[in-house]
SEDOTI-859742 format. One line per 4 residues: number of its first residue (from 0); their letters; for each residue x, y, z of N, C-alpha, C. Coordinates in steps of 0.001 Angstrom, whole numbers, plus 500000, padded with zeros to 6 digits. Layout:
# residues N
NUM> a> X/Y/Z/X/Y/Z/X/Y/Z | ...
# end
This chain:
# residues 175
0> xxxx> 500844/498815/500000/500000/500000/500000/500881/501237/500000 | 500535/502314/499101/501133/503479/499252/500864/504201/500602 | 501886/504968/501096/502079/505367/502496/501191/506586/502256 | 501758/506995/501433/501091/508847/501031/500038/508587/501131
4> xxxx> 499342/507353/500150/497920/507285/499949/496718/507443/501741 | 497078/507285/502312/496658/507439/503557/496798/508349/504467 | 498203/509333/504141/498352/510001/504981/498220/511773/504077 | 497377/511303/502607/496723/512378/502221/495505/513357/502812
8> xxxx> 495788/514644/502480/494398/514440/503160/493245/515611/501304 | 492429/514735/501370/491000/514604/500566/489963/515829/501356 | 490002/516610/500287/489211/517612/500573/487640/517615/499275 | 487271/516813/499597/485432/516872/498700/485116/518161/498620
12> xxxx> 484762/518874/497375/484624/519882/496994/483240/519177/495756 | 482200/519710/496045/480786/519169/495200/480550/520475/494424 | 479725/520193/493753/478569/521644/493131/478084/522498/493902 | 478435/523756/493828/478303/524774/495153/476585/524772/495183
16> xxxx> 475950/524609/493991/474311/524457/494360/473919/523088/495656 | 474562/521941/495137/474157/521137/496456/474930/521411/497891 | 475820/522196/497804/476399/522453/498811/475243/523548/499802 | 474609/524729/498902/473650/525498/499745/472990/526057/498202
20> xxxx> 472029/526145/498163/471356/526269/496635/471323/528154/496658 | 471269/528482/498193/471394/530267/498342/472805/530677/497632 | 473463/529692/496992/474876/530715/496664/475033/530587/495493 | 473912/529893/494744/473810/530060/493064/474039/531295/492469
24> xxxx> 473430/532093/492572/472985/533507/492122/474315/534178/492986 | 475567/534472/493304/476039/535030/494429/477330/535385/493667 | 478375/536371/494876/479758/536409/494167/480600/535418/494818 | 480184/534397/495653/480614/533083/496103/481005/531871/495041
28> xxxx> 482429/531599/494803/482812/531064/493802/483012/529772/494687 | 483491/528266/494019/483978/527272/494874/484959/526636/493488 | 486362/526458/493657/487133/526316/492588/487902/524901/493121 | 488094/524082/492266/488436/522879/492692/487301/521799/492419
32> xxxx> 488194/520729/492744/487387/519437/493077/487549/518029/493772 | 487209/517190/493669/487697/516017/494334/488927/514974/493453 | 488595/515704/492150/489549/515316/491103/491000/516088/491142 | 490847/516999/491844/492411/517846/492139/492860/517742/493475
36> xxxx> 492234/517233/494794/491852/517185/495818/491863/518500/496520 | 491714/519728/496383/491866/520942/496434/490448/521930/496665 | 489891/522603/497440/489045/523018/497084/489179/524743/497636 | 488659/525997/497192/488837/527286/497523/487996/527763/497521
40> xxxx> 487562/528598/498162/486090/529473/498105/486675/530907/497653 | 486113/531606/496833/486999/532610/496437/485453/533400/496343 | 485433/535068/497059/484646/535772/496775/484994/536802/496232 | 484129/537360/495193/484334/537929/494103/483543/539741/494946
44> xxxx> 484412/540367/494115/483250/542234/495048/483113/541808/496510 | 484352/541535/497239/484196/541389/498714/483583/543099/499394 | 483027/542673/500291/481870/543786/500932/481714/543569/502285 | 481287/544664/502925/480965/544436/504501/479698/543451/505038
48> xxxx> 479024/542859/503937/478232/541618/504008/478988/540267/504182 | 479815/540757/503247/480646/539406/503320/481303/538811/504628 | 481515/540250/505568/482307/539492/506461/481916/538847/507543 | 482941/538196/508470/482107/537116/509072/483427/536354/509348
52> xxxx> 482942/535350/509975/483418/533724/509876/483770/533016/508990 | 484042/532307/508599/484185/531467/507465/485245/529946/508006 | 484517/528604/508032/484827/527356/508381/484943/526483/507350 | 486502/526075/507159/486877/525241/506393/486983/523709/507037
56> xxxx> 486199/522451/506761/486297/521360/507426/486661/520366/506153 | 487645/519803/506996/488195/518818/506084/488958/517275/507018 | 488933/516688/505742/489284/515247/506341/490454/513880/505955 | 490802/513209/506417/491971/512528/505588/491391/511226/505766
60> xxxx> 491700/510260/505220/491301/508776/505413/491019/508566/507075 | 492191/508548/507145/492560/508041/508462/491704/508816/509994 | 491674/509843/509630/491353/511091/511016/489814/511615/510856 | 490100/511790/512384/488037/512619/512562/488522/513933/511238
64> xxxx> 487297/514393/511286/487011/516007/510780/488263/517391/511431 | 488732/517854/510455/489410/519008/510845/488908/520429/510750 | 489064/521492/511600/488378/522598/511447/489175/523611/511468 | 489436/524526/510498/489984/526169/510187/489398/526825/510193
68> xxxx> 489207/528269/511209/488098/529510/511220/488984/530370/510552 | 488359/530828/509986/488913/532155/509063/488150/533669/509225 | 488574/534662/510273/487409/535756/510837/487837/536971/509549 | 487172/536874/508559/487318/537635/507309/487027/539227/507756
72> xxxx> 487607/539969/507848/487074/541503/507765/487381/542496/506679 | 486887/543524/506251/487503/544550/505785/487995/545747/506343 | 488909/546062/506032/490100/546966/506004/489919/548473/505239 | 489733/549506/506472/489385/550721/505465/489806/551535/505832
76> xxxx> 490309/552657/505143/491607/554095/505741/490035/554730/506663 | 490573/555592/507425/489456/556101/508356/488727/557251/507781 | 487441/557879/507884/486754/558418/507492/487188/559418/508828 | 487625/560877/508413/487810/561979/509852/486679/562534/509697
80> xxxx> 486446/562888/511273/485005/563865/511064/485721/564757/512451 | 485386/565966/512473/485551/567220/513756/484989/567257/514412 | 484332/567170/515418/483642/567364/516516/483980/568992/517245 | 483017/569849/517117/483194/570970/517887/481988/571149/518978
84> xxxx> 482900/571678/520129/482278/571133/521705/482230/573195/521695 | 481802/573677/521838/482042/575309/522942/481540/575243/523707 | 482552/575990/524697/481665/576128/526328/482005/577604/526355 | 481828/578102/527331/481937/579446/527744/483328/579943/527975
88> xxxx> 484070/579369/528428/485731/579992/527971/486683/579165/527064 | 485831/578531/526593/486711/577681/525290/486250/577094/524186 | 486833/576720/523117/486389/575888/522047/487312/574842/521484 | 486407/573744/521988/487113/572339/521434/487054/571829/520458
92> xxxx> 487772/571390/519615/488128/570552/518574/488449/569534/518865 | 487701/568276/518618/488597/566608/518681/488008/566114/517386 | 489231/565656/517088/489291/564638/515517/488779/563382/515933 | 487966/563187/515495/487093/562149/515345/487706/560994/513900
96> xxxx> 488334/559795/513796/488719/558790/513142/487584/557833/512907 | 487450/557099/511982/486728/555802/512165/486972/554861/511009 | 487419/553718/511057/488177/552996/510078/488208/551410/510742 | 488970/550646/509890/488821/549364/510368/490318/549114/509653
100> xxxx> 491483/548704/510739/491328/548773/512021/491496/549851/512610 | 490540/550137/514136/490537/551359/514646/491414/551541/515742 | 492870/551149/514856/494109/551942/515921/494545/553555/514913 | 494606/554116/515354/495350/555262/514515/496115/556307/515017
104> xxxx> 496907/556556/514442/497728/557710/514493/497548/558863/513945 | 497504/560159/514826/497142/561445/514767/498273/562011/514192 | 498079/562636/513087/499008/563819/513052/498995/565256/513910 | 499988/566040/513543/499669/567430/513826/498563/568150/513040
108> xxxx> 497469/569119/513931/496418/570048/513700/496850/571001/512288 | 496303/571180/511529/497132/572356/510404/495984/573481/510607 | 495822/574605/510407/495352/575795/510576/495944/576330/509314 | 494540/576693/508524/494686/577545/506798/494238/578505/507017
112> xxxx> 494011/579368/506384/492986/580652/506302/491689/580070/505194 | 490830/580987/505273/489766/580575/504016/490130/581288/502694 | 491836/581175/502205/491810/582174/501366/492959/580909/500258 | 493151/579448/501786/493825/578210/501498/495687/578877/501663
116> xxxx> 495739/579385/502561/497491/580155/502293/497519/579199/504046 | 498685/578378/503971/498785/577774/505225/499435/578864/506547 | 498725/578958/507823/499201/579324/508585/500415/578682/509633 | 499940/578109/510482/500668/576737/511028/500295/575617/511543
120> xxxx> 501381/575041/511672/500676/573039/512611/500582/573383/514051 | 499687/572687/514570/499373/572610/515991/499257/571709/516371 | 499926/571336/517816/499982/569809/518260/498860/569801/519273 | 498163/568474/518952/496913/568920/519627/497127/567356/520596
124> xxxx> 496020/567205/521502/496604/565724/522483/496595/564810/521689 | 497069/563772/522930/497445/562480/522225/495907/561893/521345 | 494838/562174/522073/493648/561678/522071/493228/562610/520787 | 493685/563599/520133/492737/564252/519477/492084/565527/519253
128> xxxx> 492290/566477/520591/491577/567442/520892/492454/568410/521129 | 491904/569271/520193/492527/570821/520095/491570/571904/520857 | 492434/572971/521888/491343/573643/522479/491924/575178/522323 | 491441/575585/522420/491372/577481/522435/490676/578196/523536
132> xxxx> 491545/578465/523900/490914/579679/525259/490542/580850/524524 | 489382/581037/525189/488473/582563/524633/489264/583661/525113 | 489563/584785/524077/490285/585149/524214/489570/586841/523597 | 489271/587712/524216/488465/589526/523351/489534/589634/522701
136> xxxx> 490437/589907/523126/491753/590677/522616/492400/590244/521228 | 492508/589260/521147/492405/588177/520120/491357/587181/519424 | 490433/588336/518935/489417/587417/518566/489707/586535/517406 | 489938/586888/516310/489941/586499/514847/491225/585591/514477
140> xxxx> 492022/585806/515806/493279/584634/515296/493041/583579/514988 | 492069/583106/515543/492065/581317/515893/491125/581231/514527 | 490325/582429/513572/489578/582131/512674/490212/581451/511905 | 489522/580639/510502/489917/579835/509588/489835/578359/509778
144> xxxx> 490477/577648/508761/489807/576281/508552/490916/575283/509196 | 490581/573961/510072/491552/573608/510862/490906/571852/510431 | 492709/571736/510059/492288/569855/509275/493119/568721/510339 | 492582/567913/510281/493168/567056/511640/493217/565466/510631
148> xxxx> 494555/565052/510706/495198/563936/509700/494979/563067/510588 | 495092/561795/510261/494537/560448/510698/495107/559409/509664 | 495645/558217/510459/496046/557164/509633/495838/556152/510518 | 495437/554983/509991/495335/553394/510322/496199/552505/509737
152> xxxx> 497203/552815/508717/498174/551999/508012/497108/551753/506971 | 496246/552140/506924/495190/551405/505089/495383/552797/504434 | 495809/553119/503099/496082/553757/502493/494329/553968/501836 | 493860/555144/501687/492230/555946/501213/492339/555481/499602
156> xxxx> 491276/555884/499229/490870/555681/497565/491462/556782/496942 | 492357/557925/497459/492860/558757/497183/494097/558518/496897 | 494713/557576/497427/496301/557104/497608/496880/557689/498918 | 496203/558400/499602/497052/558734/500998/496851/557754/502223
160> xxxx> 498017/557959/502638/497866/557364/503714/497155/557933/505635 | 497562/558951/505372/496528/560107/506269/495681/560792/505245 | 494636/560363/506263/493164/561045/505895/492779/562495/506411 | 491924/563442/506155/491596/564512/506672/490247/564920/507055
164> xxxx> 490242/565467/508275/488904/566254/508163/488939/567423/508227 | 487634/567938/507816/488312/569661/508380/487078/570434/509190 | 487333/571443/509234/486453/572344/510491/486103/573951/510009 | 485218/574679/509667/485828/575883/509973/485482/576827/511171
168> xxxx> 486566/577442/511650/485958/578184/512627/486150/579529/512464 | 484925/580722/512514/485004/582003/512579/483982/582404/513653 | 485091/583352/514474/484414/583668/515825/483712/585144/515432 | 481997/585124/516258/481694/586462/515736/481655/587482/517352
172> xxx> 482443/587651/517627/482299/587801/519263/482375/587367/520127 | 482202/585977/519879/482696/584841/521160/483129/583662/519969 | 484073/583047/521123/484658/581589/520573/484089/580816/520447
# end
């Protein structure tokens, strides 16, 4: 007897209709067969439907059932949004991130004018939040448009790797 022959292991791969008749119509491919002993599930326009779980069970002559979880997600540069908080002697700014995965790294605050001529970077906390003390004397400094960069390591549909949001702020008497 061949040794290999036993200590192969046979992966049955059928007609994806008898397998679940819901994945006829689908971008759920099944490539392989029992004639290659090989089988792949390959999805086609992967989407946030798609993700999930996914259990590969397989078997060899010889042995019970084997099981591989596969926790499929997608991966997306973060969408920034600003959050502006005012209270009575201040005005907050926190950069708001949201992406998958949601670790990220903040850049420095940039401050433009509305005329787009850059003023300067501002280091704002670790967390996000840029604040301004109300200030008469100085009203109009802090005016203009303020963009807060964000990265997750997933590069945007733009090609960057930090993302932006932006804000504008013009004080008409108070901050």
């Amino acid at each position: 007897m061949d040794s290999n022959a036993t200590d192969k292991t046979y992966i049955p791969c059928t007609d994806v209709n008898l397998l679940n008749p819901k994945l006829k119509n689908t971008n759920i491919d099944f490539i392989g067969g029992t004639n290659t002993g090989k089988c792949k599930l390959k999805i086609r326009s992967f989407s946030s439907v798609d993700e999930g779980s996914y259990t590969c069970k397989f078997w060899s002559r010889c042995s019970d059932a084997h099981y591989n979880v596969y926790n499929v997600q997608l991966k997306n540069s973060p969408v920034v949004e600003i959050t502006r908080r005012p209270t009575e002697l201040k005005l907050i700014l926190i950069c708001n991130p949201s992406g998958n995965p949601a670790n990220y790294t903040l850049g420095d605050w940039e401050h433009w004018s509305e005329f787009r001529e850059h003023i300067q970077n501002l280091e704002g906390t670790p967390d996000g939040t840029l604040t301004f003390l109300k200030s008469s004397s100085r009203l109009h400094e802090t005016d203009g448009i303020y963009k807060c960069k964000a990265s997750n390591g997933i590069h945007g549909t733009n090609g960057h790797l930090y993302q932006i949001g932006t804000s504008l702020v013009y004080n008409k008497g108070n901050i």
